[in-house]
Every structure is written in structure tokens, then in C-alpha cells.
C-alpha positions as a LaTeX table, in Angstrom:
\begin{tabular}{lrrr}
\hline
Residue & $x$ (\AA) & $y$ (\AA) & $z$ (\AA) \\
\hline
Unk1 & $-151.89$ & $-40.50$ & $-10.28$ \\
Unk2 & $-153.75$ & $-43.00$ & $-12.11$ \\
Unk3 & $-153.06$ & $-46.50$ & $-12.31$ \\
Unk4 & $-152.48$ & $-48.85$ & $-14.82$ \\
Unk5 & $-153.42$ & $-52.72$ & $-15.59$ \\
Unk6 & $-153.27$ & $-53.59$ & $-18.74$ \\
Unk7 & $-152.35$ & $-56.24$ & $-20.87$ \\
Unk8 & $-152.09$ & $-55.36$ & $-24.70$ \\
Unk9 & $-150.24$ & $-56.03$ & $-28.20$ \\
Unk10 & $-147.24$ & $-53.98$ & $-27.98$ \\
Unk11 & $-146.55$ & $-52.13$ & $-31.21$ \\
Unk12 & $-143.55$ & $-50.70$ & $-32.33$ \\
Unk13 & $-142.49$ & $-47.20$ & $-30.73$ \\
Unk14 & $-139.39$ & $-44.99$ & $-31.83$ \\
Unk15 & $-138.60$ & $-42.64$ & $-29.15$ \\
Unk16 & $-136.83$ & $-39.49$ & $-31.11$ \\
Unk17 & $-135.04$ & $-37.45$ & $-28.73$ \\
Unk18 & $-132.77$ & $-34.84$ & $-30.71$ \\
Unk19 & $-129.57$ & $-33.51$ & $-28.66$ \\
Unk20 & $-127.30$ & $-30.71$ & $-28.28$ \\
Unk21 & $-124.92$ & $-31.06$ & $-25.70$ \\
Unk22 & $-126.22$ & $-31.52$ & $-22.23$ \\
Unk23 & $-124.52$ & $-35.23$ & $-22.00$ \\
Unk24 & $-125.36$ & $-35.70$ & $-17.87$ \\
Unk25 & $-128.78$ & $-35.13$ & $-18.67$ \\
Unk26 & $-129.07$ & $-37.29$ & $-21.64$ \\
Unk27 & $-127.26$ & $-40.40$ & $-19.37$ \\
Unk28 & $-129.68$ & $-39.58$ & $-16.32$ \\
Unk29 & $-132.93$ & $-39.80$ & $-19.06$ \\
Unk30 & $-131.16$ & $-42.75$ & $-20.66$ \\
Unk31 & $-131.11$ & $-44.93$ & $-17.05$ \\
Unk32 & $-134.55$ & $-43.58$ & $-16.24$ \\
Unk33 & $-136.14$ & $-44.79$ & $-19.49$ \\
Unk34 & $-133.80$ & $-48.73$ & $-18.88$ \\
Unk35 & $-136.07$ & $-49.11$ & $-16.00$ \\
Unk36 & $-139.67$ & $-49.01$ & $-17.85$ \\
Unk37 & $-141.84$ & $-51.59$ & $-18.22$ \\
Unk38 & $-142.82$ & $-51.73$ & $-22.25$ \\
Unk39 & $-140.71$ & $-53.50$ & $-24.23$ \\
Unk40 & $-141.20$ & $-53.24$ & $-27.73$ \\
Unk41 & $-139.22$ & $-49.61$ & $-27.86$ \\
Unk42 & $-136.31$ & $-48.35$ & $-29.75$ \\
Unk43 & $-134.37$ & $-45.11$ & $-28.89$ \\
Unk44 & $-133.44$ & $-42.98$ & $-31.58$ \\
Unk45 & $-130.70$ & $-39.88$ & $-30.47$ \\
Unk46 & $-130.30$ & $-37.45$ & $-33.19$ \\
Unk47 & $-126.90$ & $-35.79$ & $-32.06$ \\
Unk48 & $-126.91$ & $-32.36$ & $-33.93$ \\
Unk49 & $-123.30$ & $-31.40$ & $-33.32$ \\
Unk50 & $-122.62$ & $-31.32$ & $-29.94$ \\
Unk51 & $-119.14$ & $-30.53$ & $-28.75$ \\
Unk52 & $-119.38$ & $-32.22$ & $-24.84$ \\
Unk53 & $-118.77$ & $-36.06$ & $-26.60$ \\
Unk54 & $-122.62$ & $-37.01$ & $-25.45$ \\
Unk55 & $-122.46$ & $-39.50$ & $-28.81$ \\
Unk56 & $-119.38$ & $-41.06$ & $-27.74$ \\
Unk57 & $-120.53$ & $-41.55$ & $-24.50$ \\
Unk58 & $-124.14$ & $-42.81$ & $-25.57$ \\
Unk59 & $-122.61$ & $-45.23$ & $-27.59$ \\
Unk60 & $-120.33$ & $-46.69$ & $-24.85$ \\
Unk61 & $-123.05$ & $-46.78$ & $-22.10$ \\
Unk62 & $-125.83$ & $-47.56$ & $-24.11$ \\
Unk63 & $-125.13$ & $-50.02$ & $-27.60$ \\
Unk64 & $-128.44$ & $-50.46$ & $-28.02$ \\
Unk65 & $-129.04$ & $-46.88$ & $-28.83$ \\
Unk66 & $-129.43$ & $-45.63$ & $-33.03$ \\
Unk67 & $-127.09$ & $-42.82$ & $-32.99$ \\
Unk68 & $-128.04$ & $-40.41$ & $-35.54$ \\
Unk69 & $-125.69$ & $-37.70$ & $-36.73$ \\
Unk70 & $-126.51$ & $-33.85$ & $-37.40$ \\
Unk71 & $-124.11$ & $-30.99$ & $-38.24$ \\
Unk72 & $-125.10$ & $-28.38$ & $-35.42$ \\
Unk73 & $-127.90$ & $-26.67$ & $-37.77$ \\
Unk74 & $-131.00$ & $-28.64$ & $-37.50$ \\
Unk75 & $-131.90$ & $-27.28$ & $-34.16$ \\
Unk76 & $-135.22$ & $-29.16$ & $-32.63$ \\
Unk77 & $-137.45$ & $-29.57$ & $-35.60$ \\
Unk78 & $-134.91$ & $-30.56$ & $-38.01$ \\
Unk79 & $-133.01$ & $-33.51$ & $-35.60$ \\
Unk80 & $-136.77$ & $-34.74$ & $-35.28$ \\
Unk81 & $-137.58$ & $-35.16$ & $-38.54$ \\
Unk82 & $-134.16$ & $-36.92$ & $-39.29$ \\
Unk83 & $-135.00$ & $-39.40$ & $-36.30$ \\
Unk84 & $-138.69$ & $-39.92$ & $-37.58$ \\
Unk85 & $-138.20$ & $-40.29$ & $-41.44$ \\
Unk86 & $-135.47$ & $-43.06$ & $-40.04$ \\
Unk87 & $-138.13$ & $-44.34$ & $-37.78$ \\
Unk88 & $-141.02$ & $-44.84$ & $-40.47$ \\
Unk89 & $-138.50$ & $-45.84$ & $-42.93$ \\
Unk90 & $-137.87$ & $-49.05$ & $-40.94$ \\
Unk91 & $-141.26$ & $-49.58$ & $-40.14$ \\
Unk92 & $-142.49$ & $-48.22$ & $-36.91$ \\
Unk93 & $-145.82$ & $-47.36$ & $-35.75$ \\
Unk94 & $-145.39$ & $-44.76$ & $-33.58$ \\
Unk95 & $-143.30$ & $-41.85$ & $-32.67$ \\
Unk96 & $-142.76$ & $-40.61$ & $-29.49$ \\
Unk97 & $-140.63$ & $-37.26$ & $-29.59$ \\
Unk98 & $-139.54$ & $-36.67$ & $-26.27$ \\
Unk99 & $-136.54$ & $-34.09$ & $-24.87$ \\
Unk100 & $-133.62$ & $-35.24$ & $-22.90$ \\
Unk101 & $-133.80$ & $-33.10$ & $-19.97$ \\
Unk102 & $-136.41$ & $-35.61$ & $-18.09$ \\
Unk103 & $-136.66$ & $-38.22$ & $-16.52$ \\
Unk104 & $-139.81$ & $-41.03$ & $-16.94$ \\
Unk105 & $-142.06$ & $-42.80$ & $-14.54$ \\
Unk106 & $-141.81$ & $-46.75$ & $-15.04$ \\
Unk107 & $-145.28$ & $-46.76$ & $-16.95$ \\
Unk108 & $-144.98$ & $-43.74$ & $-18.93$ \\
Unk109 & $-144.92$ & $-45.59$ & $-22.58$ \\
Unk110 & $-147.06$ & $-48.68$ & $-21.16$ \\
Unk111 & $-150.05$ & $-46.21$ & $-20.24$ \\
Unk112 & $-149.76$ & $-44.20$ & $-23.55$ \\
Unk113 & $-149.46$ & $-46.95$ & $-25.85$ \\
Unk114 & $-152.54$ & $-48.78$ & $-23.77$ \\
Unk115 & $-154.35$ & $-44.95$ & $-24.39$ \\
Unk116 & $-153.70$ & $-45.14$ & $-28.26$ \\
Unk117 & $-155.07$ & $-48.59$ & $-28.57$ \\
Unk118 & $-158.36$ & $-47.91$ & $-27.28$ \\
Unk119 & $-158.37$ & $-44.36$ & $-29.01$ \\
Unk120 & $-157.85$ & $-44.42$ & $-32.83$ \\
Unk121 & $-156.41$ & $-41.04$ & $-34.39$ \\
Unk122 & $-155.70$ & $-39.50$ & $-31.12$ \\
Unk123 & $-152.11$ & $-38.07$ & $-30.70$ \\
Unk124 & $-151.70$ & $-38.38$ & $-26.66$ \\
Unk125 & $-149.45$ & $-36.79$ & $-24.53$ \\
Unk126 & $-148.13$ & $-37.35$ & $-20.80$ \\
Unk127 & $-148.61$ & $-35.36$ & $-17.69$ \\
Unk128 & $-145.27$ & $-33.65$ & $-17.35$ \\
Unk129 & $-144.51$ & $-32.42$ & $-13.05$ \\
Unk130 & $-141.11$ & $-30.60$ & $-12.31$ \\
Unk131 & $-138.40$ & $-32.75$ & $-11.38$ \\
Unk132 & $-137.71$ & $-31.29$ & $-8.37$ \\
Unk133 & $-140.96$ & $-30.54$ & $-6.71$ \\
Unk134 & $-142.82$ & $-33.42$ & $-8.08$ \\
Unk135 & $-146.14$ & $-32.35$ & $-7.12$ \\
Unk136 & $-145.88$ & $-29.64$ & $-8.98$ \\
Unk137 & $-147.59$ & $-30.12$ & $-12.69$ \\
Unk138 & $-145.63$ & $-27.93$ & $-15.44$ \\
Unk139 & $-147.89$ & $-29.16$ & $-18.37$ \\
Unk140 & $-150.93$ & $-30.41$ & $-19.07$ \\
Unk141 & $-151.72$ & $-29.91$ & $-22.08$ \\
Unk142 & $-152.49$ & $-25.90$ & $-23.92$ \\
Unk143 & $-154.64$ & $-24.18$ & $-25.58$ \\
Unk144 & $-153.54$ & $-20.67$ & $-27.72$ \\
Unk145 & $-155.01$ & $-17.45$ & $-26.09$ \\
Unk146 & $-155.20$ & $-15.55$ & $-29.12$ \\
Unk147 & $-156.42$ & $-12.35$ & $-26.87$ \\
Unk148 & $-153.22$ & $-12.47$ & $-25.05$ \\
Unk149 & $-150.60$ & $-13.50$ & $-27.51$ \\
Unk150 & $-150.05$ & $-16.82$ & $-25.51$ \\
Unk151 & $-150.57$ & $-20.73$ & $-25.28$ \\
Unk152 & $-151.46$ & $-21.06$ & $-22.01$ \\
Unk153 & $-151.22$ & $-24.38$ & $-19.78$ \\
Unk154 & $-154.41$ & $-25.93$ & $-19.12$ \\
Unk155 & $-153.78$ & $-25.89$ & $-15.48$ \\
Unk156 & $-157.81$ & $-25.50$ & $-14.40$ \\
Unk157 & $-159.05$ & $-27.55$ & $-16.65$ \\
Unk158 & $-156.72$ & $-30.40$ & $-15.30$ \\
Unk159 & $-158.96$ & $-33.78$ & $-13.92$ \\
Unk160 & $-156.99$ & $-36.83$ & $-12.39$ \\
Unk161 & $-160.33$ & $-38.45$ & $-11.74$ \\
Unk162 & $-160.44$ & $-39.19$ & $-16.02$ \\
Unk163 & $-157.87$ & $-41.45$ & $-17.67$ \\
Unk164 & $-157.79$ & $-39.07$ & $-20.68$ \\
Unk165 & $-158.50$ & $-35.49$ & $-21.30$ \\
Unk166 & $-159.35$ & $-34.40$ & $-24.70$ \\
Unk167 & $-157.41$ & $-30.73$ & $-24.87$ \\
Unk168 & $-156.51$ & $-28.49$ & $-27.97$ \\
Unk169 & $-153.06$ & $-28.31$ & $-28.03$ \\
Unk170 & $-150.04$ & $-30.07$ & $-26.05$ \\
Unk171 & $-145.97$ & $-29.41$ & $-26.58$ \\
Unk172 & $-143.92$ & $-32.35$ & $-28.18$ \\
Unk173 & $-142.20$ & $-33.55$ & $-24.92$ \\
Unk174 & $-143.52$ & $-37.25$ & $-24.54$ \\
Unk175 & $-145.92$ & $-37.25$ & $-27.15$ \\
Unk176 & $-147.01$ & $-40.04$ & $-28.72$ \\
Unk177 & $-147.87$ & $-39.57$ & $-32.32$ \\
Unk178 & $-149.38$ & $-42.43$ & $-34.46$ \\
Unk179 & $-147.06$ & $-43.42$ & $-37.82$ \\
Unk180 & $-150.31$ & $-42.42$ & $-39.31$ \\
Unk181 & $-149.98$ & $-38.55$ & $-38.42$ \\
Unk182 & $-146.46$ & $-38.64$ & $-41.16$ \\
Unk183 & $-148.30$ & $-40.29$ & $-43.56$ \\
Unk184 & $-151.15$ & $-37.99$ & $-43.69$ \\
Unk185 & $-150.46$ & $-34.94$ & $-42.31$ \\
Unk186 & $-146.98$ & $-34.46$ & $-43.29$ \\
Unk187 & $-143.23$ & $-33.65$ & $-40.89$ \\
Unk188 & $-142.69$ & $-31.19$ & $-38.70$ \\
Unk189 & $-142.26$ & $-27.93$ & $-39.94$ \\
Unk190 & $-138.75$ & $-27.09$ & $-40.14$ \\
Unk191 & $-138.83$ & $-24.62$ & $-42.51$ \\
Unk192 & $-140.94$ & $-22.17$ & $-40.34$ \\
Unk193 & $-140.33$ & $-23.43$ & $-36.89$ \\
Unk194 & $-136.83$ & $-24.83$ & $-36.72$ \\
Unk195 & $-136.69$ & $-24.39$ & $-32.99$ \\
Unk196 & $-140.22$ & $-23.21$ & $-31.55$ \\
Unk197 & $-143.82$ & $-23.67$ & $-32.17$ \\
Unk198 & $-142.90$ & $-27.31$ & $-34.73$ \\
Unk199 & $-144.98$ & $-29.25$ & $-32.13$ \\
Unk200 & $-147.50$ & $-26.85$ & $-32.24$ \\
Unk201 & $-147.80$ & $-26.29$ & $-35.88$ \\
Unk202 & $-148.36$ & $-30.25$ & $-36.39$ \\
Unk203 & $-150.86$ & $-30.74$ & $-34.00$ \\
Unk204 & $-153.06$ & $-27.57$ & $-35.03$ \\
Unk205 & $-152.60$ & $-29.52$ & $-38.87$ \\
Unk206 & $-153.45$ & $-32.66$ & $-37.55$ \\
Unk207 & $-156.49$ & $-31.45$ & $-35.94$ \\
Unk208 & $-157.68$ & $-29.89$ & $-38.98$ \\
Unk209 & $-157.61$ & $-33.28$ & $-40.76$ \\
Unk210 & $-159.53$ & $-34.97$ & $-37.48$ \\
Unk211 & $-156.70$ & $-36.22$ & $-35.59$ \\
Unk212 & $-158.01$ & $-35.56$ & $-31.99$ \\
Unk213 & $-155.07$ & $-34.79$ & $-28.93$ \\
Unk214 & $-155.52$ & $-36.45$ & $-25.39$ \\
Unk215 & $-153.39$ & $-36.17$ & $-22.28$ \\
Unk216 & $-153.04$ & $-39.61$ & $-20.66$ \\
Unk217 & $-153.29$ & $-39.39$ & $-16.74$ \\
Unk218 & $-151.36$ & $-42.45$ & $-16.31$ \\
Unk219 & $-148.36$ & $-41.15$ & $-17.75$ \\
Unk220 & $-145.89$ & $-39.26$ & $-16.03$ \\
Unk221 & $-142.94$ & $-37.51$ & $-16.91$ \\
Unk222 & $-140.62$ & $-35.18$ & $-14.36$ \\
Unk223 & $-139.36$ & $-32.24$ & $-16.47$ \\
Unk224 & $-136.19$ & $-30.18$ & $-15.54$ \\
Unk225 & $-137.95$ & $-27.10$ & $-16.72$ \\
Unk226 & $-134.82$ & $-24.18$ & $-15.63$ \\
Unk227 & $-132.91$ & $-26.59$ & $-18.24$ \\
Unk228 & $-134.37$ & $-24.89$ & $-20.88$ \\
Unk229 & $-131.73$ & $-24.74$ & $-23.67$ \\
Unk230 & $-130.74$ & $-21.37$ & $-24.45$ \\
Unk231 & $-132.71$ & $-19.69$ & $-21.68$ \\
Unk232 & $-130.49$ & $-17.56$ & $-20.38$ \\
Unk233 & $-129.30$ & $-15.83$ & $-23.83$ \\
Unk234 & $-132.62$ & $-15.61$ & $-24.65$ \\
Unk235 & $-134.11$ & $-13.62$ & $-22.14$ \\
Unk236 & $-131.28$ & $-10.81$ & $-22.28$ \\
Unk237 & $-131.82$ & $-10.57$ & $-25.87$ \\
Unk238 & $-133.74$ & $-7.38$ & $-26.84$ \\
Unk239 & $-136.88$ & $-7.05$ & $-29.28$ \\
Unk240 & $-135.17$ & $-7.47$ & $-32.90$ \\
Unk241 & $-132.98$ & $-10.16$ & $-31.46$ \\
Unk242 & $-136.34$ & $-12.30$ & $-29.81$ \\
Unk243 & $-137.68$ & $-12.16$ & $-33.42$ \\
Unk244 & $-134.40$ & $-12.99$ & $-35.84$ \\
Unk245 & $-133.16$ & $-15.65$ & $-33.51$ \\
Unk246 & $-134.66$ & $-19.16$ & $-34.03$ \\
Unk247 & $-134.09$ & $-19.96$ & $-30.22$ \\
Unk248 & $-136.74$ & $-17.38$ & $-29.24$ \\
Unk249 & $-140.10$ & $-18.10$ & $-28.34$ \\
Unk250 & $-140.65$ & $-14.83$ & $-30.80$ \\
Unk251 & $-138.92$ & $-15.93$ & $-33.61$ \\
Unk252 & $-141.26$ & $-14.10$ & $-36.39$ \\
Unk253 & $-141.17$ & $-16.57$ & $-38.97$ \\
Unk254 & $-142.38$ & $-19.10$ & $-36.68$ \\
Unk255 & $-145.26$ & $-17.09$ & $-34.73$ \\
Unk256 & $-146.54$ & $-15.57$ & $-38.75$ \\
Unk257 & $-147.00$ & $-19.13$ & $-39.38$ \\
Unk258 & $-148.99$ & $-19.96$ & $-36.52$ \\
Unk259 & $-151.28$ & $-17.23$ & $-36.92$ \\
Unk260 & $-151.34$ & $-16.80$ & $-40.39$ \\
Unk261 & $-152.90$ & $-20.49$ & $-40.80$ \\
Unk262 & $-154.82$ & $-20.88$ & $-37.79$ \\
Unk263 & $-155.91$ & $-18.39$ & $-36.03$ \\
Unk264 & $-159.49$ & $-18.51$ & $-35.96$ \\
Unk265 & $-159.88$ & $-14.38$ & $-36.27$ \\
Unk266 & $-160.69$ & $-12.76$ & $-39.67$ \\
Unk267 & $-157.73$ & $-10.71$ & $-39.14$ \\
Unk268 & $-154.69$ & $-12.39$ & $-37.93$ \\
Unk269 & $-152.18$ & $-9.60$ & $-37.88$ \\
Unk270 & $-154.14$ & $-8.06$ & $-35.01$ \\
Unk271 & $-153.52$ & $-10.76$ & $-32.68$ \\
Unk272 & $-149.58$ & $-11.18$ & $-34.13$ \\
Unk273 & $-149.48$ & $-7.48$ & $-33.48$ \\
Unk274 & $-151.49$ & $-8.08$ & $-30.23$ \\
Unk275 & $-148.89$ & $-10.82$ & $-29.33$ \\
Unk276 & $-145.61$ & $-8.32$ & $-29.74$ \\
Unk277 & $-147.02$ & $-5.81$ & $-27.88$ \\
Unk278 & $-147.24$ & $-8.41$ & $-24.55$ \\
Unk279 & $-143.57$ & $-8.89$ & $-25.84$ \\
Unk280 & $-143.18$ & $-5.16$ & $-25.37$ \\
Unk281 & $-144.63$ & $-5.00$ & $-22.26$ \\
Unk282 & $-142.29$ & $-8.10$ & $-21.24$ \\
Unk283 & $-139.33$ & $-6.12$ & $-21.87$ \\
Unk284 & $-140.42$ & $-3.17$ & $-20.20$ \\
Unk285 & $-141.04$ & $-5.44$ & $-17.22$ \\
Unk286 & $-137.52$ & $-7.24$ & $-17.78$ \\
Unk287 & $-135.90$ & $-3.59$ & $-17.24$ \\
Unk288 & $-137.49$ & $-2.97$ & $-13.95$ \\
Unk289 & $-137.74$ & $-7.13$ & $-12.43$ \\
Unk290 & $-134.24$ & $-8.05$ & $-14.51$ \\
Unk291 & $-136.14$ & $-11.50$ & $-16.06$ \\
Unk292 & $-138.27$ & $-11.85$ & $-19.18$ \\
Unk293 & $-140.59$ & $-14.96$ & $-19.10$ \\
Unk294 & $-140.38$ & $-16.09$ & $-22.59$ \\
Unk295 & $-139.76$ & $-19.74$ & $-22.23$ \\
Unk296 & $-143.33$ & $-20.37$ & $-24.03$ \\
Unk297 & $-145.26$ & $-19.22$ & $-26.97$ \\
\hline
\end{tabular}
């Protein structure tokens, strides 16, 4: 791992981390992130909902926490743009969406707000290992396959010897996204993408209008990946169900958008078509193994 000396201005960050349910995990990420070493930080929990009492329990442990209130239908995309409109409203200057099921390294914000200093329109993103196996990377950063329906982690193209890596795409768990990004490029899709693909969509946009995306090798996250929320429904769900239900990796609205604007092929609906016959395949597989791996685009 990389590591880092710095001394710096330390800007305003909002950390936006939408919730539903899952109250151990949000207290575990909560005492992981009271140990880091920036200071200039505020913690926004949008609480779409939830029926385990994680708000009443935030509040009690954890004051200094803005508790922001959702009522159970503005899944992922939705509770982050309620916790970022707050953000900018009062001022901040960046946004750092991040998911509860994690917990941080003590440098993790340090190193990318150090990375965004010296890097102007860059949205940059931390290296994100499994929690339990720690030497095991999950993400660094992605890049859509459009020849096999996938975003695929940029696993080979990984180098720990660089501070940064310029990369195409990266998902929206500890990602740190300049106030600027809002302004300019607009919110997070939650017409479209109310669960899936909302990171995605923005940072394809943002590209578009020059906004470049690093991964920062000094910052680490540890990801509780088999936490995914809804996993289990999900993969026994069969092929009209992956692409009505907004949980779903499929969901059609979401995957149309993503290919209707931005895939780089005169004609998109061959590689949308290309991607749902992988599905296909996937289900066919699921019969025979009994698991569907559909946790990513």
C-alpha cells in the first residue's frame, strides 16, 4: 500500500452514505470512520425507511451525525441525491458517496482529498480489498466490456507502484466527487437508475464534459462484498423479474440508458441484446451450478 505524508488545506467533505436497514454494519462503519485522521468531514446518513431502528440508534451513538429521513422508496440513487443536494446546499466542496457495509483505513479521506488537490477535475476513487481476506482487491476501478455485456474490474491493469491510476469507470463506494461535478454535470440519475448503474451513468457524463476518474493507491477501503443488499432475492429471480425489478443488476430501464447514451457502437441494441443473452446464458448456468453471478453490471 502506498503511503502518505502530506500536509494540505482541508476542504469541506460530506460523506453521503444512504441506508436501509443493516444497523450492525452501519455502527461498525460508523467507529471505523471515528478513528481517521482528516478532520474537516461531516457524515450525512440518509435513512430511507428502515424498520431495524438504525436512525434511532445512529442518533444515540453518534450526535454528531445529520440524520436524513426517506420513506423506503428512494432506493440508492434517490437517498444520495437527498444527502448531496443537502450537502451543496450548505456549502460543501466535496462529496464522498460511500456504502455502509465497509469499513475504512485511517487515511482513506486524507489520501483522497491530498489526490484531488493536486488533480483538478478528477473524480477519484479508493482501492476497495474484501474485509475478510484483506489481500484480496474487489475493485479497482472498471471499464464496460461492451462485447460481453459487462463492466469488468480492472484487476490487470492494477499498479501499486503509481499513486494514481487514470481508469474509465469506477462504482460510487468511496468516491470522491468534486462539488463541481453537481454543478456542471448534474445529480445522479434517479429516474433511470434508482438502484444500479447511478454511479456509472454520472461518471460516463462527467467524462464526456472532461472530468477525468483516478483511483488513489493510498486509499483503502475493506468491503463486505457477500453483504450485498438484496443478493439473495436477486439471484433466484428469473429473466422478466432481473429486468422489472430495480434491485437487479438487469433492471432494463437502467442498462437502455447506459447503452443508449454511451455506448460507443453505431448500434447499441446489439450489445443490450448482446448483454441479455450472457443473462440467458447465466440462468441456464444458475439451473445446473444453483447461483447466478449478477452482483455487477
Amino acid at each position: 500500500m502506498v503511503v502518505v505524508n502530506s500536509t494540505f488545506r482541508q476542504p469541506r467533505v460530506s460523506l453521503v452514505i444512504p441506508i436501509f436497514n443493516g444497523v450492525d454494519d452501519t455502527i461498525e462503519f460508523l467507529n471505523s470512520l471515528s478513528a481517521i485522521t482528516y478532520e474537516n468531514y461531516e457524515i450525512i446518513i440518509v435513512d430511507d425507511g428502515s424498520t431495524d431502528g438504525s436512525s434511532r440508534i445512529v442518533a444515540e451513538q453518534f450526535p454528531s451525525v445529520r440524520l436524513l429521513q426517506g420513506d423506503g422508496n428512494l432506493w440508492w440513487t434517490g437517498g444520495t441525491n437527498l444527502g448531496v443536494r443537502d450537502a451543496l446546499d450548505r456549502g460543501t466542496e466535496f462529496i464522498l458517496t460511500i456504502n455502509n457495509d465497509n469499513e475504512v483505513s485511517s487515511n482513506f479521506l486524507t489520501s483522497l482529498i491530498d489526490t484531488a488537490l493536486a488533480n483538478e477535475d478528477c473524480i477519484i476513487t479508493s482501492v476497495g480489498y474484501d474485509y475478510v481476506d484483506r489481500d484480496t482487491v474487489r475493485f479497482f476501478g472498471g471499464e464496460i466490456r461492451w462485447w460481453r455485456g459487462n463492466i469488468d474490474q480492472l484487476m490487470e491493469e492494477m499498479d501499486f507502484k503509481s499513486r494514481t491510476v487514470e481508469v474509465p469507470l469506477a462504482n460510487g463506494n468511496s468516491t470522491l466527487v468534486p462539488a463541481k461535478v453537481f454543478r456542471e454535470v448534474g445529480f445522479y440519475d434517479e429516474i433511470n437508475c434508482p438502484q444500479y448503474h447511478a454511479d456509472t451513468e454520472l461518471l460516463l457524463r462527467a467524462r464526456k464534459q472532461g472530468f477525468r476518474v483516478l483511483v488513489d493507491n493510498g486509499s483503502v477501503i475493506f468491503n463486505k462484498a457477500d453483504h450485498c443488499t438484496g443478493k439473495s432475492a436477486v439471484e433466484k429471480m428469473g429473466f422478466a423479474a432481473l429486468l422489472k425489478d430495480h434491485r437487479s443488476a438487469y433492471y432494463f430501464k437502467a442498462n437502455y440508458k447506459i447503452y443508449k447514451e454511451y455506448c460507443p457502437y453505431r448500434f447499441f441494441w446489439f450489445f443490450l441484446l448482446l448483454r441479455y443473452a450472457f443473462l440467458l446464458k447465466g440462468l441456464i448456468r444458475r439451473n445446473i451450478t444453483g447461483r447466478l453471478d449478477a452482483c455487477c453490471l
